[in-house]
N, C-alpha and C positions, 0 to 999 in steps of 0.2 A: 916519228915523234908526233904526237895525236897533240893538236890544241886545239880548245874550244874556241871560238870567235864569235862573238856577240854582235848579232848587226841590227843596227835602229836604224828607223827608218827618218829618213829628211824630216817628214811630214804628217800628224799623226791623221788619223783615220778615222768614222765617224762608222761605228757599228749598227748600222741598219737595215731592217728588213721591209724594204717600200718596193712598189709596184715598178717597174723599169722595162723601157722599150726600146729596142736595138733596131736599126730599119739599115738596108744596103740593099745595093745595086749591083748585079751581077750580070746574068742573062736576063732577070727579073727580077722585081723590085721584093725584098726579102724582111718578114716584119715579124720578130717575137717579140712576146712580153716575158718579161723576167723577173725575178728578184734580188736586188743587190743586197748584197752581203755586208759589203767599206765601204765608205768612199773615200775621197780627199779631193785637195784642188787641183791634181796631178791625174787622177784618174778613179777608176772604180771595181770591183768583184760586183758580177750580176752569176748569178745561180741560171742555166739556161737549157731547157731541152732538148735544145739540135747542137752540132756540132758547128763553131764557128772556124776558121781557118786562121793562122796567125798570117796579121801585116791585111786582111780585111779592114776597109775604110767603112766607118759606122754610126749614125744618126743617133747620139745614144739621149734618154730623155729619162726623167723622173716626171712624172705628170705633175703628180700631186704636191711638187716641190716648186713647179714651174719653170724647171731648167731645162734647157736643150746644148749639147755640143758635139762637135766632132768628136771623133775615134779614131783610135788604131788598136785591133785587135792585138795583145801580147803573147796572149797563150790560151788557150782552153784544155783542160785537163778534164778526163773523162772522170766522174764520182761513181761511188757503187751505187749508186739507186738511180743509174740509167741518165743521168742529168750531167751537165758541161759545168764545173767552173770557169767562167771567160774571166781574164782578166782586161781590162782596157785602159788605155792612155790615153788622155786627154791629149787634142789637136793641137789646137788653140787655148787660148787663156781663159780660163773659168772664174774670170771674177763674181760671177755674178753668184755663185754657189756657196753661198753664203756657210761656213764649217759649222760654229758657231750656234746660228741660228736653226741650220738642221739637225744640230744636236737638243738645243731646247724643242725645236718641235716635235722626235720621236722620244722625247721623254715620258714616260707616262708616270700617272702617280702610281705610287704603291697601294694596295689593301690591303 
């Protein structure tokens, strides 16, 4: 018996595409820039060229939003044009990521 199931999510998401830097610690110190996709105050989608590992601990940052927090890598899924979707969970408590107000900020006007 086939049923559809609708799943929402807890918390909605802030569709943007800003500059994002991922940094970890391996054998050596490991640093891409990215671009995220969502966010929320749960975690993020960063569009990424190498391949992250899931359960990777990660420095993850929007510059230009002035946030920094821990990580845990969830998943990365390979895309067809060579690029990772990572997904990541936030650490720690991201209050400071204000939903809200990075939504007014990547609002642009229309023309």
């Amino acid at each position: 018996m086939d049923q559809a199931y609708a799943v929402k999510r807890v918390e909605s998401r802030v569709s943007t595409r800003a500059t994002a830097l991922l940094v970890a610690r391996r054998d050596t110190f490991e640093m891409e820039t990215g671009f995220s996709e969502n966010v929320s105050s749960r975690g993020a989608r960063v569009i990424t060229a190498k391949e992250w590992h899931r359960g990777d601990l990660v420095l993850f940052a929007l510059p230009g939003f002035r946030f920094t927090c821990a990580a845990r890598v969830a998943y990365c899924d390979p895309l067809e044009n060579g690029k990772f979707g990572t997904g990541l969970e936030f650490a720690g408590p991201s209050g400071d990521l204000e939903l809200t107000a990075l939504a007014a900020a990547i609002e642009f006007p229309r023309m």
